[in-house]
N, C-alpha and C positions, 0 to 999 in steps of 0.2 A: 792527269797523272798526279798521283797523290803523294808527299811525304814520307816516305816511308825509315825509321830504325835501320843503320845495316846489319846485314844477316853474318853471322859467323862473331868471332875471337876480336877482340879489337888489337890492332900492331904490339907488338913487344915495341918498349922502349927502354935502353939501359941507362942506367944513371950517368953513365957516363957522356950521353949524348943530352941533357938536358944542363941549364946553366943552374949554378948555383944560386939558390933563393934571393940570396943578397941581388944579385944581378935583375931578378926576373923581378922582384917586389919595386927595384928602384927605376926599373924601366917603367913598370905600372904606375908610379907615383909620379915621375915624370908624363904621362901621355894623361892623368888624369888632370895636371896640375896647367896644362899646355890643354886641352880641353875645355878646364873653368874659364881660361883666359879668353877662349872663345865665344863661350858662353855669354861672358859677363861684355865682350865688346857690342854695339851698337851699329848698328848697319841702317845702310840708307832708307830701307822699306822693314826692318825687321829689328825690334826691341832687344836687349839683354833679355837671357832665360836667367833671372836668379834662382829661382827653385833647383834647376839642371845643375848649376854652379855649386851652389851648396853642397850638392850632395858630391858630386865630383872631388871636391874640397873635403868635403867628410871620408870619403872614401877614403881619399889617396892618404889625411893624416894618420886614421886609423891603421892605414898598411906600413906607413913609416915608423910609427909606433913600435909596432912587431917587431922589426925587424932593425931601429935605430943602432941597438946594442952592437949587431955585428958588423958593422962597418967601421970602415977606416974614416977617423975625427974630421979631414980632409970632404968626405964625402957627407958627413952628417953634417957639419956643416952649411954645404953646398944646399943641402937641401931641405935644413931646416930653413934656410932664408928665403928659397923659391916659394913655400908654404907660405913664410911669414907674407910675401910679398903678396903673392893670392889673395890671401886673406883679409888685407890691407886695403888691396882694390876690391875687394867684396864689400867690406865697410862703406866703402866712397862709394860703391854704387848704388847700395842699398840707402845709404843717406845719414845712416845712424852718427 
C-alpha cells in the first residue's frame, strides 16, 4: 500500500481554535532549543550531532527573532537566555 494525498477539502479551522503566534513560535523555540541540548549531549556509544545542533539553534533564533517584539519583556527575557545558554554549550562543544 502506497502513500497516498488525501482526497477531498482539507478541515475548516477557525481562528479561533488555533493559539496565537506568540504562543505557537515560543513553544517551537522551546522544543528546538530542548532538542540542540540533546543533540549536543554525549552518550555512552553515540557522539554529539553538532551539525543537527547548529541548525536547531539557527532555527529556533531566527524564529525568536520574528516574533521577540511581541512578547511580554518577562518572556523575552526568558528566552533570550535559554538561547544564550545553547549557544554557549555549543561553543564548549565545538572547542572554539
Amino acid at each position: 500500500m502506497s502513500p497516498q494525498a488525501p482526497i477531498g477539502d482539507p478541515p475548516t479551522v477557525d481562528a479561533d481554535q488555533i493559539p496565537p503566534v506568540e504562543v505557537l513560535v515560543t513553544d517551537a523555540v522551546a522544543r528546538l532549543t530542548l532538542a540542540a541540548h540533546v543533540y549536543l549531549s554525549d552518550e555512552e556509544d553515540k557522539q554529539a550531532d553538532l551539525a543537527a545542533a547548529e541548525i536547531a539553534i539557527d532555527v529556533a533564533s531566527s524564529a525568536y527573532e520574528r516574533v521577540k517584539e511581541r512578547l511580554r519583556p518577562a518572556d523575552r527575557l526568558a528566552i533570550t537566555q535559554l538561547l544564550a545558554e545553547i549557544r554557549m554549550t555549543f561553543v564548549r562543544k565545538r572547542g572554539l
